[in-house]
mmCIF entry with sequence, helices, sheets and N, C-alpha, C, O atoms, coordinates in Angstrom:
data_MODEL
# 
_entry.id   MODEL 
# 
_entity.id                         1 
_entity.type                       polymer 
_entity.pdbx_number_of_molecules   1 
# 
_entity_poly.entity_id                      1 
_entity_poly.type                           'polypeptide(L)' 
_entity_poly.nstd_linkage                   no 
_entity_poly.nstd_monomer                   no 
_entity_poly.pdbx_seq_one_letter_code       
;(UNK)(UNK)(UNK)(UNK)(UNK)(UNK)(UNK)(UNK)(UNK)(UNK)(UNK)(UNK)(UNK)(UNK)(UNK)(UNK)
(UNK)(UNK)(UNK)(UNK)(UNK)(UNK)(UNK)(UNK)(UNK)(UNK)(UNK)(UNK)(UNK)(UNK)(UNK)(UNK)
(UNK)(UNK)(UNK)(UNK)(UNK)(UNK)(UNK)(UNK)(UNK)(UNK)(UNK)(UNK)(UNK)(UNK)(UNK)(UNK)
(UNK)(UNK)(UNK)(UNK)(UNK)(UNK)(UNK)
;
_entity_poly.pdbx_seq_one_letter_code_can   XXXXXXXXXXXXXXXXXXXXXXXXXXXXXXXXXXXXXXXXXXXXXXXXXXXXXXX 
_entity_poly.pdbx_strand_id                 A 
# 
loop_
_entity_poly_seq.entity_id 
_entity_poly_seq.num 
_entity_poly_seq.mon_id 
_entity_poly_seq.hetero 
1 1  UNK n 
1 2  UNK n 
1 3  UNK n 
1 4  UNK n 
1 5  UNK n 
1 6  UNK n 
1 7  UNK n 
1 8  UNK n 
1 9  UNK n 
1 10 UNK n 
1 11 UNK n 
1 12 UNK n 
1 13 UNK n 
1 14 UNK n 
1 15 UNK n 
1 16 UNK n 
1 17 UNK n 
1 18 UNK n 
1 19 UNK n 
1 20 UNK n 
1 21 UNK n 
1 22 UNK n 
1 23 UNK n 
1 24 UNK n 
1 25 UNK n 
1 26 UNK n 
1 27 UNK n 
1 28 UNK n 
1 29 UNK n 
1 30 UNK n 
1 31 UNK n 
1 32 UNK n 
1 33 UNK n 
1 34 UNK n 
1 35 UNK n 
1 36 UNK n 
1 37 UNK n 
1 38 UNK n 
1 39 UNK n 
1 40 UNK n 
1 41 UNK n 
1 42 UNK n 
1 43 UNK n 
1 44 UNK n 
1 45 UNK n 
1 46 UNK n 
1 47 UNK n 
1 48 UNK n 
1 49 UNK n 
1 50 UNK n 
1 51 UNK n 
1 52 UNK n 
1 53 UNK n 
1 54 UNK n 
1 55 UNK n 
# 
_struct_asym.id          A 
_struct_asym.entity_id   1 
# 
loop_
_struct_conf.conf_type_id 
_struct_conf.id 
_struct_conf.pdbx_PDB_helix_id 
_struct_conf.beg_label_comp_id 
_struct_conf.beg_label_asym_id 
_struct_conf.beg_label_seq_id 
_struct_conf.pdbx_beg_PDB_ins_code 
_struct_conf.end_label_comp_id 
_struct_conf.end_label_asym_id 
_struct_conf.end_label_seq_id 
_struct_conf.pdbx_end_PDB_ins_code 
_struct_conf.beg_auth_comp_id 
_struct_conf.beg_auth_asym_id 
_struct_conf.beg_auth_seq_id 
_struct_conf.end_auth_comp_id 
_struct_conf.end_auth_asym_id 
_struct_conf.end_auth_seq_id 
_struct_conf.pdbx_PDB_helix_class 
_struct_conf.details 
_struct_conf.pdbx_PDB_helix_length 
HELX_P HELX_P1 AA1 UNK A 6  ? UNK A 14 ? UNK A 6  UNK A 14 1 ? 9 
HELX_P HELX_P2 AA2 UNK A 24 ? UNK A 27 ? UNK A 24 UNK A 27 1 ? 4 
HELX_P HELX_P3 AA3 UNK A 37 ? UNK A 39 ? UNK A 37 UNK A 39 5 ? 3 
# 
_struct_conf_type.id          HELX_P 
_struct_conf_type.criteria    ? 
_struct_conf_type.reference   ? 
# 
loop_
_atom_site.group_PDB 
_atom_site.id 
_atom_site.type_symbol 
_atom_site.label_atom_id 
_atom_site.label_alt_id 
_atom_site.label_comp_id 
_atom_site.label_asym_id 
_atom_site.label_entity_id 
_atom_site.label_seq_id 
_atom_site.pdbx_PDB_ins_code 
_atom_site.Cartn_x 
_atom_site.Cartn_y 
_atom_site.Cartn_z 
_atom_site.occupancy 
_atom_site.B_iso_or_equiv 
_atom_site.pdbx_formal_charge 
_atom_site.auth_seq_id 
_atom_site.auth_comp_id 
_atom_site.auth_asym_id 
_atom_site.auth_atom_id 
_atom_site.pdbx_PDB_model_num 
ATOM 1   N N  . UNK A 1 1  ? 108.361 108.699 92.288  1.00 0.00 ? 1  UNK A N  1 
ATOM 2   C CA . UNK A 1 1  ? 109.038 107.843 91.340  1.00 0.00 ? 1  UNK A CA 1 
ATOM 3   C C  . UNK A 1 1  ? 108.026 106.976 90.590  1.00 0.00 ? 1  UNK A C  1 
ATOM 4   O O  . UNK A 1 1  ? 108.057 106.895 89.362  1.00 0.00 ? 1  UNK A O  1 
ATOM 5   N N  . UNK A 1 2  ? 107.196 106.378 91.284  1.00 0.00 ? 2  UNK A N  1 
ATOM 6   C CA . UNK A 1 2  ? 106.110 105.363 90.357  1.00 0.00 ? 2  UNK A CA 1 
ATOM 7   C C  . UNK A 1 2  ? 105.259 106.243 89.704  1.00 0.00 ? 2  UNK A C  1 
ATOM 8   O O  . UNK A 1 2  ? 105.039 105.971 88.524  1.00 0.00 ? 2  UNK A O  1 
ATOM 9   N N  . UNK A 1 3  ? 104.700 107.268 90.186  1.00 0.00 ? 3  UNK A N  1 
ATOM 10  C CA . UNK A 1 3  ? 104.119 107.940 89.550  1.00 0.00 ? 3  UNK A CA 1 
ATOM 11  C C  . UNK A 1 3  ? 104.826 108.861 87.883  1.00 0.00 ? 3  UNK A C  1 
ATOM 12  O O  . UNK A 1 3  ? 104.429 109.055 86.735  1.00 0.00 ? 3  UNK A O  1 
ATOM 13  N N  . UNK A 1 4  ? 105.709 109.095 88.486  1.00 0.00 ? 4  UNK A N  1 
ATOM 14  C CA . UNK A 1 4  ? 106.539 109.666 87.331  1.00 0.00 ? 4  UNK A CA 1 
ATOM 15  C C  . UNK A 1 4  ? 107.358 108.447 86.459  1.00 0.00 ? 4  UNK A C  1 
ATOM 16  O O  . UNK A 1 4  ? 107.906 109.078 85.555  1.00 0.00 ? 4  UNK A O  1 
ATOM 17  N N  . UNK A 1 5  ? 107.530 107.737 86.377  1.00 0.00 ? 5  UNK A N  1 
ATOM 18  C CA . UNK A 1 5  ? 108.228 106.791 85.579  1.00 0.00 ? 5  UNK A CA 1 
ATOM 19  C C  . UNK A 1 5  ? 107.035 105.370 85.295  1.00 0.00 ? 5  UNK A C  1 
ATOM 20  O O  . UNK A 1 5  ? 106.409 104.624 86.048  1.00 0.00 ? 5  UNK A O  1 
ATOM 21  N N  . UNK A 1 6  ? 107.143 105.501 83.962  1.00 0.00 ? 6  UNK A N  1 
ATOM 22  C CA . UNK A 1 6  ? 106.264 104.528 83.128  1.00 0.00 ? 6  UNK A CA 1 
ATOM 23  C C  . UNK A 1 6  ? 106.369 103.542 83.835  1.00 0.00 ? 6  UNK A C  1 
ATOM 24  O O  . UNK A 1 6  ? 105.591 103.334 84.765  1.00 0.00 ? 6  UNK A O  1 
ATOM 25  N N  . UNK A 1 7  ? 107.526 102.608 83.472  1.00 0.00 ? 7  UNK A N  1 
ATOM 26  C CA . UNK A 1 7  ? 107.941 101.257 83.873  1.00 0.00 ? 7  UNK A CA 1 
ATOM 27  C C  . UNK A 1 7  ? 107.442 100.889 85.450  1.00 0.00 ? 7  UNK A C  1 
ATOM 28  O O  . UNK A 1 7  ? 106.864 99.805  85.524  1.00 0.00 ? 7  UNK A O  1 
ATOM 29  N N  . UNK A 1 8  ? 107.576 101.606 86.671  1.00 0.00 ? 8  UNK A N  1 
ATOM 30  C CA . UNK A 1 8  ? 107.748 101.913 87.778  1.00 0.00 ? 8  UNK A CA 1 
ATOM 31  C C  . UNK A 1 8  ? 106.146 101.842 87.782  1.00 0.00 ? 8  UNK A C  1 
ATOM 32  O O  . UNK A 1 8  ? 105.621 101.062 88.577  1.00 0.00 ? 8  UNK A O  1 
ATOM 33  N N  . UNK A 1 9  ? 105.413 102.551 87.009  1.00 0.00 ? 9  UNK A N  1 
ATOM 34  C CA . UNK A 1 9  ? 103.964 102.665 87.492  1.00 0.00 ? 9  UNK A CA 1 
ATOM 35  C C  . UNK A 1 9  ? 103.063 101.292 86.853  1.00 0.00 ? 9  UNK A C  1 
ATOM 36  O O  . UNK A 1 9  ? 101.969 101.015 87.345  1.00 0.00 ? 9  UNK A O  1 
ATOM 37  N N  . UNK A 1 10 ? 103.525 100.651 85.955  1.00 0.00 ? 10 UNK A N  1 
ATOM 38  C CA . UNK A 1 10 ? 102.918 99.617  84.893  1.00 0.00 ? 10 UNK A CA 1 
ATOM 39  C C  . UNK A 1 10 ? 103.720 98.372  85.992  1.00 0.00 ? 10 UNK A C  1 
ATOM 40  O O  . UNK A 1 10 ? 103.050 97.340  85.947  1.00 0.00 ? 10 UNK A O  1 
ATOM 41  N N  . UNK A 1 11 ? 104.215 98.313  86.371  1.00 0.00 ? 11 UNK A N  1 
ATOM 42  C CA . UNK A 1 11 ? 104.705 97.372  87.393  1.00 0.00 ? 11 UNK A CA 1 
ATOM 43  C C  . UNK A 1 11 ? 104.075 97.467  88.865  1.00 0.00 ? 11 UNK A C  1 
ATOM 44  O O  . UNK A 1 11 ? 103.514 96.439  89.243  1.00 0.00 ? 11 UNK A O  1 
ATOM 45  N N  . UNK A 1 12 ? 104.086 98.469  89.682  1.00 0.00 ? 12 UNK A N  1 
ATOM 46  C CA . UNK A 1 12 ? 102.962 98.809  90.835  1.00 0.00 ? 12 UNK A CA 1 
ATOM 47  C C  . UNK A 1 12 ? 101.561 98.281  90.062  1.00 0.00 ? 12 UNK A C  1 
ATOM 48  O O  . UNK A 1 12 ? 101.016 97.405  90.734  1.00 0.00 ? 12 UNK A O  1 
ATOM 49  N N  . UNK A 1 13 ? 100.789 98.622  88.723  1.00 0.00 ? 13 UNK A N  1 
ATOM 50  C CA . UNK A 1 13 ? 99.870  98.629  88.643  1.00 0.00 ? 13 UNK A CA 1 
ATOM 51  C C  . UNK A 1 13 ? 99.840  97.441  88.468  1.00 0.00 ? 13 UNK A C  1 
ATOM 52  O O  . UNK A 1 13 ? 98.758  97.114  88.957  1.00 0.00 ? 13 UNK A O  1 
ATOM 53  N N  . UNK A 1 14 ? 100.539 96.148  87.911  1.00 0.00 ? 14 UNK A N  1 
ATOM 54  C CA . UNK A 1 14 ? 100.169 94.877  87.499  1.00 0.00 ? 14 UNK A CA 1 
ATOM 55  C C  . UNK A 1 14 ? 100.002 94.312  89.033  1.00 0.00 ? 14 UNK A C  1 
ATOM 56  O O  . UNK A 1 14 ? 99.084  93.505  89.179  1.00 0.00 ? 14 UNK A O  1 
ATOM 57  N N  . UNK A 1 15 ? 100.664 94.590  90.017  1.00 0.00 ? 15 UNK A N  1 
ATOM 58  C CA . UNK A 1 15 ? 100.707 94.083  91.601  1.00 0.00 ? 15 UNK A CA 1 
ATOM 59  C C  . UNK A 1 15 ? 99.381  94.553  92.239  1.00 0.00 ? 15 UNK A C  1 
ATOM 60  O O  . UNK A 1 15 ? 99.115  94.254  93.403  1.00 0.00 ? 15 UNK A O  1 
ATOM 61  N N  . UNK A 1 16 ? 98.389  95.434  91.322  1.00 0.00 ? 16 UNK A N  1 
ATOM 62  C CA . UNK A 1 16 ? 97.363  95.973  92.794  1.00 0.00 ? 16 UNK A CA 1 
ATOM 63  C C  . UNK A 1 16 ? 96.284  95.547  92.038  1.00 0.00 ? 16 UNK A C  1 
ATOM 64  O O  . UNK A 1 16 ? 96.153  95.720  90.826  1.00 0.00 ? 16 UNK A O  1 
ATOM 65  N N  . UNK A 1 17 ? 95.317  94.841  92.979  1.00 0.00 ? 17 UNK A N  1 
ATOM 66  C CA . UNK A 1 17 ? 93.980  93.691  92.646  1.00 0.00 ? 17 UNK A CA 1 
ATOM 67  C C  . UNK A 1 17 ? 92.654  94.823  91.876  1.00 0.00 ? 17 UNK A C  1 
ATOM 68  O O  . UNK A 1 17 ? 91.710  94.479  91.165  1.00 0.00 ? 17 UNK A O  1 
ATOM 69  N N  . UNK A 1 18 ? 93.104  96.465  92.426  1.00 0.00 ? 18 UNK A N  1 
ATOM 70  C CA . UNK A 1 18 ? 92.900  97.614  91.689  1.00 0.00 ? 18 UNK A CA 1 
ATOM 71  C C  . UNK A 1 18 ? 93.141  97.883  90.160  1.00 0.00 ? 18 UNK A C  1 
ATOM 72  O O  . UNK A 1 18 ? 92.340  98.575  89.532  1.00 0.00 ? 18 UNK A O  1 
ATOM 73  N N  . UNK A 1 19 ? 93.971  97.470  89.714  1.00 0.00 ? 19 UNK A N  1 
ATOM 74  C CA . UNK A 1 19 ? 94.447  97.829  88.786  1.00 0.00 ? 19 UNK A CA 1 
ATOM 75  C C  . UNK A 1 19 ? 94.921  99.516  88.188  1.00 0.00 ? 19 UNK A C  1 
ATOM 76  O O  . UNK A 1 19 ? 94.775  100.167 87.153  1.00 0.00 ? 19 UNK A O  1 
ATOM 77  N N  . UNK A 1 20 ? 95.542  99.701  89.515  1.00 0.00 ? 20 UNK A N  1 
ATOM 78  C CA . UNK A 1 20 ? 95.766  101.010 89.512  1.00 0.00 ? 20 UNK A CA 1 
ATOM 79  C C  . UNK A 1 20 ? 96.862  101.547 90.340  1.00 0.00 ? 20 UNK A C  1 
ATOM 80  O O  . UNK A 1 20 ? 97.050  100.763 91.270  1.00 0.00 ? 20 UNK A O  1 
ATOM 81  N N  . UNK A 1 21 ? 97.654  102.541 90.392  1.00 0.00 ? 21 UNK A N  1 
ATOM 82  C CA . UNK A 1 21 ? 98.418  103.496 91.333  1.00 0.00 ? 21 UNK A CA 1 
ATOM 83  C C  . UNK A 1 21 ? 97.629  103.874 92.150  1.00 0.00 ? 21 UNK A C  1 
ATOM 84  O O  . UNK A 1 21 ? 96.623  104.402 91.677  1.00 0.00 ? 21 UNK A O  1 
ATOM 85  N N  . UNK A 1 22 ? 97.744  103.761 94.014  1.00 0.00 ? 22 UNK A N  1 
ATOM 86  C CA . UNK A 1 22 ? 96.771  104.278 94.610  1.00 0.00 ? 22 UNK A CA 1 
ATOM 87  C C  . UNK A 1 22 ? 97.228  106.055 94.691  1.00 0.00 ? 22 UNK A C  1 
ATOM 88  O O  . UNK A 1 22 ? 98.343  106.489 94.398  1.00 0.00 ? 22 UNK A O  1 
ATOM 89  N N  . UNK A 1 23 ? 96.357  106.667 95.039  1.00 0.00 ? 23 UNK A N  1 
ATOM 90  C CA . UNK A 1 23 ? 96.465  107.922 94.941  1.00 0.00 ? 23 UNK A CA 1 
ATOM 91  C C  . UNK A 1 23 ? 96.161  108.619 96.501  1.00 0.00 ? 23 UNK A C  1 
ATOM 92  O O  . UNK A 1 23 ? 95.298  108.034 97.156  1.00 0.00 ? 23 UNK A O  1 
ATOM 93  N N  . UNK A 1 24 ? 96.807  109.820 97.133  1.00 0.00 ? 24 UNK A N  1 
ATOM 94  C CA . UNK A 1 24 ? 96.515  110.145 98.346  1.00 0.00 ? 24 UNK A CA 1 
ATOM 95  C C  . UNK A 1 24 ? 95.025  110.159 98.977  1.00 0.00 ? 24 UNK A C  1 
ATOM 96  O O  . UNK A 1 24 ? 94.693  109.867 100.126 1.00 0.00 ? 24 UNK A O  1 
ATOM 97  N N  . UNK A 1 25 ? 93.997  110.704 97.582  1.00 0.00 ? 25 UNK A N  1 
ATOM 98  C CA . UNK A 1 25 ? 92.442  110.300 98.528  1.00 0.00 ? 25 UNK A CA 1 
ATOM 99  C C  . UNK A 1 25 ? 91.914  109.002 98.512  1.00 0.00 ? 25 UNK A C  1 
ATOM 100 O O  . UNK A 1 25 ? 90.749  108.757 98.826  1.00 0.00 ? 25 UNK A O  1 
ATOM 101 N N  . UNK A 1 26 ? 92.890  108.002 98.090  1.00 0.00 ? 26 UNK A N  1 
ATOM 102 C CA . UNK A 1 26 ? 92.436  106.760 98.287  1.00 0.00 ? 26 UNK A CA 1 
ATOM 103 C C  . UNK A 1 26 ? 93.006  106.340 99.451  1.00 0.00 ? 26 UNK A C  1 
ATOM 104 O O  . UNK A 1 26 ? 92.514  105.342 99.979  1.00 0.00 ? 26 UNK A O  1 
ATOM 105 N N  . UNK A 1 27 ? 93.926  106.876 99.965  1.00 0.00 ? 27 UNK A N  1 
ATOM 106 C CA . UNK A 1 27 ? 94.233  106.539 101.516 1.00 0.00 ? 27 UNK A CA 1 
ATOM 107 C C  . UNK A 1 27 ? 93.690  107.051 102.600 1.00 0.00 ? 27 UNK A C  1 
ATOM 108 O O  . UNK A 1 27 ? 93.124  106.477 103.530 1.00 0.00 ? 27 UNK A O  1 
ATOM 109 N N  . UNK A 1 28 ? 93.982  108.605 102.352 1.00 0.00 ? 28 UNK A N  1 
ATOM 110 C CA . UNK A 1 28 ? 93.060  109.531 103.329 1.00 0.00 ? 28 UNK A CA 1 
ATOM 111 C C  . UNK A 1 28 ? 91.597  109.652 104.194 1.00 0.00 ? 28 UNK A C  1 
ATOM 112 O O  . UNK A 1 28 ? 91.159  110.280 105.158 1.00 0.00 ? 28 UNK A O  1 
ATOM 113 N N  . UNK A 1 29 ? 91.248  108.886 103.452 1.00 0.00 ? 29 UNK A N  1 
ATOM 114 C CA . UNK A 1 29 ? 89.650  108.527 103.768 1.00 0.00 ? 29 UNK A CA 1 
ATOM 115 C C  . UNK A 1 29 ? 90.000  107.156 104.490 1.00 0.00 ? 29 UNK A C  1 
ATOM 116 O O  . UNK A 1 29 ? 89.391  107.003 105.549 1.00 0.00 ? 29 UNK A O  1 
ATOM 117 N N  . UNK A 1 30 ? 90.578  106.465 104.246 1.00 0.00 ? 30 UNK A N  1 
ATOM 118 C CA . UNK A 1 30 ? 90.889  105.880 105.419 1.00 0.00 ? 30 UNK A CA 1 
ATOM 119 C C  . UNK A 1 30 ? 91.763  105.795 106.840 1.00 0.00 ? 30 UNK A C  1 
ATOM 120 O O  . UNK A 1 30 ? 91.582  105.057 107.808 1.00 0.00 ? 30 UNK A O  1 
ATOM 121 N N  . UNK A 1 31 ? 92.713  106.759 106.625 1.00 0.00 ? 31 UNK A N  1 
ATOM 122 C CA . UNK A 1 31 ? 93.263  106.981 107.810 1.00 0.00 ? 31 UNK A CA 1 
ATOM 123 C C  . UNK A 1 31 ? 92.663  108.419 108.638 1.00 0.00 ? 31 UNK A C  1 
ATOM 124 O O  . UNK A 1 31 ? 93.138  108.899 109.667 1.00 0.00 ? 31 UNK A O  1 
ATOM 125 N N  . UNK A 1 32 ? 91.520  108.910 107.879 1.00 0.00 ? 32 UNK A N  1 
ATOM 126 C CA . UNK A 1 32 ? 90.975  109.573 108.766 1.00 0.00 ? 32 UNK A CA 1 
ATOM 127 C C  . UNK A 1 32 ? 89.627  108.831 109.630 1.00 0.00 ? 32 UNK A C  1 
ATOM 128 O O  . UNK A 1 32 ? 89.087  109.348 110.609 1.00 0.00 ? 32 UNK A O  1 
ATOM 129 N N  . UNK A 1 33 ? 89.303  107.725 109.117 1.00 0.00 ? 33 UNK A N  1 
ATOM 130 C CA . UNK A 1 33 ? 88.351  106.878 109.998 1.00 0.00 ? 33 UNK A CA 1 
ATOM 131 C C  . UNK A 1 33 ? 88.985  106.072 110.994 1.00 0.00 ? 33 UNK A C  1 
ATOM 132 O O  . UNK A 1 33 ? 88.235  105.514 111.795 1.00 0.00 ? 33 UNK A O  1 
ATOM 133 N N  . UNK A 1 34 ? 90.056  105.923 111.088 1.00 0.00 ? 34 UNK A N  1 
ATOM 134 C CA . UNK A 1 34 ? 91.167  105.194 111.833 1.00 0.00 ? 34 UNK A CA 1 
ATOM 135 C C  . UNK A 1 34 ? 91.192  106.019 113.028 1.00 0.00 ? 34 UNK A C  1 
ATOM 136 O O  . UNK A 1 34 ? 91.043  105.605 114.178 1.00 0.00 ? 34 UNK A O  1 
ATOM 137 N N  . UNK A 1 35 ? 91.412  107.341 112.631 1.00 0.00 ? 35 UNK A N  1 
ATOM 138 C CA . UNK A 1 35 ? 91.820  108.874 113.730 1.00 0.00 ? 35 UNK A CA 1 
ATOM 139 C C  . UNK A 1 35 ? 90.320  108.451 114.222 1.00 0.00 ? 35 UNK A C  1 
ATOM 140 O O  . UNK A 1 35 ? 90.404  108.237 115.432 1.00 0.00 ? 35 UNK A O  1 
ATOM 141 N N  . UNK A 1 36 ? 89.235  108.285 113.856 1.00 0.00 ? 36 UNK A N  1 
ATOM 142 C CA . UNK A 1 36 ? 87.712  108.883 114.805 1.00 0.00 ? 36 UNK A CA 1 
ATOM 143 C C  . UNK A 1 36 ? 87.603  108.390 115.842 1.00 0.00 ? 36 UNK A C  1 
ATOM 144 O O  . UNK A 1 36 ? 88.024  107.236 115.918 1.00 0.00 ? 36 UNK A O  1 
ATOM 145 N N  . UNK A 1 37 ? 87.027  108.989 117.044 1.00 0.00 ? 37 UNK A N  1 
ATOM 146 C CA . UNK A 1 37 ? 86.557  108.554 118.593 1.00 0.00 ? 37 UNK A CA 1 
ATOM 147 C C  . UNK A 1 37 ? 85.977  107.314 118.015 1.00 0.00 ? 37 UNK A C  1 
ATOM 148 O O  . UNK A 1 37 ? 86.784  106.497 118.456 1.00 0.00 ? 37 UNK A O  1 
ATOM 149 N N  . UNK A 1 38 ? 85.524  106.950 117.650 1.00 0.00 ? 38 UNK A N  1 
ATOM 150 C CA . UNK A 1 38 ? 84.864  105.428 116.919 1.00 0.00 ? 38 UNK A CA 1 
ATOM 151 C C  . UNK A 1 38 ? 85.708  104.434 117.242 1.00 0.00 ? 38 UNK A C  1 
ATOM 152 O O  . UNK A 1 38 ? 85.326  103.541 117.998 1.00 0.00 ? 38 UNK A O  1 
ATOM 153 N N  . UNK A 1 39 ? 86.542  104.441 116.897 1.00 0.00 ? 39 UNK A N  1 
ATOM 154 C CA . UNK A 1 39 ? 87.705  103.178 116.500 1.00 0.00 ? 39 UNK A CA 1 
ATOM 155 C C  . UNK A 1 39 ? 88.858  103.235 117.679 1.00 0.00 ? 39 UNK A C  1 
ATOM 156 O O  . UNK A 1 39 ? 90.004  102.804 117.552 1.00 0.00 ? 39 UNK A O  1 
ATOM 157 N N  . UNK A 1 40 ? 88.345  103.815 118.766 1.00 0.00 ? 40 UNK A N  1 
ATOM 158 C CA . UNK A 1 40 ? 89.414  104.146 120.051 1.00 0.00 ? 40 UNK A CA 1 
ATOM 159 C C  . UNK A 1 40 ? 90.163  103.187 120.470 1.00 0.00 ? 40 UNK A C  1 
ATOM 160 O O  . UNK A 1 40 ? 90.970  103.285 121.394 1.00 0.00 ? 40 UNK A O  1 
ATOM 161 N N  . UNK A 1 41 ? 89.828  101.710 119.485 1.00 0.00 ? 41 UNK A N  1 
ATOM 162 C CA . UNK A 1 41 ? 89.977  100.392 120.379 1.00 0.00 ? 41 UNK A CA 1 
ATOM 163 C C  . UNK A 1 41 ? 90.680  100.155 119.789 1.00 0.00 ? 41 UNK A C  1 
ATOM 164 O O  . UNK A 1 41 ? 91.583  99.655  120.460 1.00 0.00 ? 41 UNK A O  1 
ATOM 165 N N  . UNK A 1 42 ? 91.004  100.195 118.427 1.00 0.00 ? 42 UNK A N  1 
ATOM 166 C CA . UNK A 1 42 ? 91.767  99.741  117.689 1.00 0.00 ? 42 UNK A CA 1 
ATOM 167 C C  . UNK A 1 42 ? 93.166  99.948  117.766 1.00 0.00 ? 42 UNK A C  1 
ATOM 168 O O  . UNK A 1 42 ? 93.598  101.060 117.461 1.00 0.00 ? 42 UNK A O  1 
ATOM 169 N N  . UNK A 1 43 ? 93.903  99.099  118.106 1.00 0.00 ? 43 UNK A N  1 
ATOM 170 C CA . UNK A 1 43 ? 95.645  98.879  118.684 1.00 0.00 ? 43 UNK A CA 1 
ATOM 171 C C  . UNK A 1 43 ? 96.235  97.458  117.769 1.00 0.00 ? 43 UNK A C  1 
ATOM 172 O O  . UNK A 1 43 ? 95.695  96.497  117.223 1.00 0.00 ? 43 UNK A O  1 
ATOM 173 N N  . UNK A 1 44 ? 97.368  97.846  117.921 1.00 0.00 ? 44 UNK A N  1 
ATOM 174 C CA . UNK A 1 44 ? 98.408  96.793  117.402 1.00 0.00 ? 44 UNK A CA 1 
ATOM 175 C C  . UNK A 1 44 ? 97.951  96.183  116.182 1.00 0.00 ? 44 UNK A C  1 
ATOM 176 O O  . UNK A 1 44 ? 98.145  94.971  116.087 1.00 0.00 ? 44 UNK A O  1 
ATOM 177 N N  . UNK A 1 45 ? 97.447  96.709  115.337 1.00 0.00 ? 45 UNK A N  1 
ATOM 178 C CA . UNK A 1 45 ? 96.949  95.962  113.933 1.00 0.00 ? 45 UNK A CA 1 
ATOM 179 C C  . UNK A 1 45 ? 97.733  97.261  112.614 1.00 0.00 ? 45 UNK A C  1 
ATOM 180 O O  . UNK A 1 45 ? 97.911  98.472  112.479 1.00 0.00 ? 45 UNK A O  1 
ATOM 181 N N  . UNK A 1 46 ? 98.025  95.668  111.748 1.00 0.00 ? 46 UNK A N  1 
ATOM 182 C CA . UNK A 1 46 ? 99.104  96.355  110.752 1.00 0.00 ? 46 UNK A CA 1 
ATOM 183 C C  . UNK A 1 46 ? 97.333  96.029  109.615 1.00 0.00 ? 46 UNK A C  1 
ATOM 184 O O  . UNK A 1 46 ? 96.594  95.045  109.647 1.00 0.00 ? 46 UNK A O  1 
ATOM 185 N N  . UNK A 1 47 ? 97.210  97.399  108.702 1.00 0.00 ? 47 UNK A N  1 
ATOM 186 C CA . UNK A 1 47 ? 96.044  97.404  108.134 1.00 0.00 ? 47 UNK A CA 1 
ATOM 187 C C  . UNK A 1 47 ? 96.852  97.378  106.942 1.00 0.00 ? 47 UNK A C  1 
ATOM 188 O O  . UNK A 1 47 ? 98.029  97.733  106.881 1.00 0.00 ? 47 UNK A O  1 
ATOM 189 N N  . UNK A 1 48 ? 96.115  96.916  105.957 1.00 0.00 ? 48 UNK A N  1 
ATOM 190 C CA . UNK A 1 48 ? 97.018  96.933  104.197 1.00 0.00 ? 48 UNK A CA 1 
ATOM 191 C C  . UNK A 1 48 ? 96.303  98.171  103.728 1.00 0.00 ? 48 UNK A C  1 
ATOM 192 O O  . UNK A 1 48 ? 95.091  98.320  103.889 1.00 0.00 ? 48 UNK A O  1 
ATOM 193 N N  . UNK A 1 49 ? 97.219  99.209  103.043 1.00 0.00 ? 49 UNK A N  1 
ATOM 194 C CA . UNK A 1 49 ? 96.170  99.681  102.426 1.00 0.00 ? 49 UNK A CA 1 
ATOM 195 C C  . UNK A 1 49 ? 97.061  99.913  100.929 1.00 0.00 ? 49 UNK A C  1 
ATOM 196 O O  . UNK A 1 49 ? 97.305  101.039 100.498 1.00 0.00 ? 49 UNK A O  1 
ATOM 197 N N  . UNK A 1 50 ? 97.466  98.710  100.272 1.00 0.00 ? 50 UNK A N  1 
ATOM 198 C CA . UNK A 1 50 ? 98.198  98.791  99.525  1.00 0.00 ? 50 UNK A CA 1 
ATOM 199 C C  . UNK A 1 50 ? 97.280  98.659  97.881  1.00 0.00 ? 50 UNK A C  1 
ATOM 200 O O  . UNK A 1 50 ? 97.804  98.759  96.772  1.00 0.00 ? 50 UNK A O  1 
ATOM 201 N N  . UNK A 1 51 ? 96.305  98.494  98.077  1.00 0.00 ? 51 UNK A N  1 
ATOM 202 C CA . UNK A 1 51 ? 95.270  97.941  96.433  1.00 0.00 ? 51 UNK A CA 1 
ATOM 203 C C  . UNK A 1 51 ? 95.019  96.520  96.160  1.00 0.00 ? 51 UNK A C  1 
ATOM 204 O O  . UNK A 1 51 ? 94.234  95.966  95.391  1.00 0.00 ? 51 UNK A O  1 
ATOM 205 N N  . UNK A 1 52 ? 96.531  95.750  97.603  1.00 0.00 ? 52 UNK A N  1 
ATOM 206 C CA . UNK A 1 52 ? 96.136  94.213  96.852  1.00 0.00 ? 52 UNK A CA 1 
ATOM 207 C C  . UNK A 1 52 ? 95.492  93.662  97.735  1.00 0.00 ? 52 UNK A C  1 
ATOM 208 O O  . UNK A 1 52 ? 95.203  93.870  98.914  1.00 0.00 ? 52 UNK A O  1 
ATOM 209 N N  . UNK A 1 53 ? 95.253  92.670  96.720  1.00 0.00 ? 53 UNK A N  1 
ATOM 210 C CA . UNK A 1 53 ? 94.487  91.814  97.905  1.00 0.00 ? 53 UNK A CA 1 
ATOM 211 C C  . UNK A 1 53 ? 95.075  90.693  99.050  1.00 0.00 ? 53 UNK A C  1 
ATOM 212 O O  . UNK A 1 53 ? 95.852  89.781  98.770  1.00 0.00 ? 53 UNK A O  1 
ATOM 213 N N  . UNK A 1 54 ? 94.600  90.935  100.212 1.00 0.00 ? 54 UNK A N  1 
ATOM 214 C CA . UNK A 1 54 ? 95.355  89.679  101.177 1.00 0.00 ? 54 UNK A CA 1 
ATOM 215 C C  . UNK A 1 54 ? 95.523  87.991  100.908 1.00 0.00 ? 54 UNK A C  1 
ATOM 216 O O  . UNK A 1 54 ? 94.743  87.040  100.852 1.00 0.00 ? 54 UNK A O  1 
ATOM 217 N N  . UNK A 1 55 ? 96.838  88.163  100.791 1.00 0.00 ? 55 UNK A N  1 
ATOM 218 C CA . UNK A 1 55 ? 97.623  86.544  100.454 1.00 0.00 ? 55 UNK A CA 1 
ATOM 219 C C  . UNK A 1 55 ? 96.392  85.312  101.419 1.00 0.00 ? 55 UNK A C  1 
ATOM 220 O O  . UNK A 1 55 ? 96.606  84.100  101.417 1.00 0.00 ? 55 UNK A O  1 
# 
């Protein structure tokens, strides 16, 4: 829907500190460092991965 509808995407985009629609390899690369034996520790944390920036 945001992607396909003007209004919908010019509104997401005014909200992200990006100035942009995030796109799937802008997430992916991070939830595959999340998955690595690396980060085994990491529990109970809500991560943003929305473009904005934290309030």
């Amino acid at each position: 829907m945001i992607r396909d509808t003007l209004e919908m995407n010019r509104l997401v985009t005014a909200m992200s500190s990006l100035g942009r629609v995030g796109l799937p390899d802008d997430i992916g690369p991070m939830i595959a460092a999340l998955l690595s034996e690396a980060n085994r520790w990491i529990n109970g944390q809500r991560i943003e991965t929305s473009g904005r920036a934290a309030p």
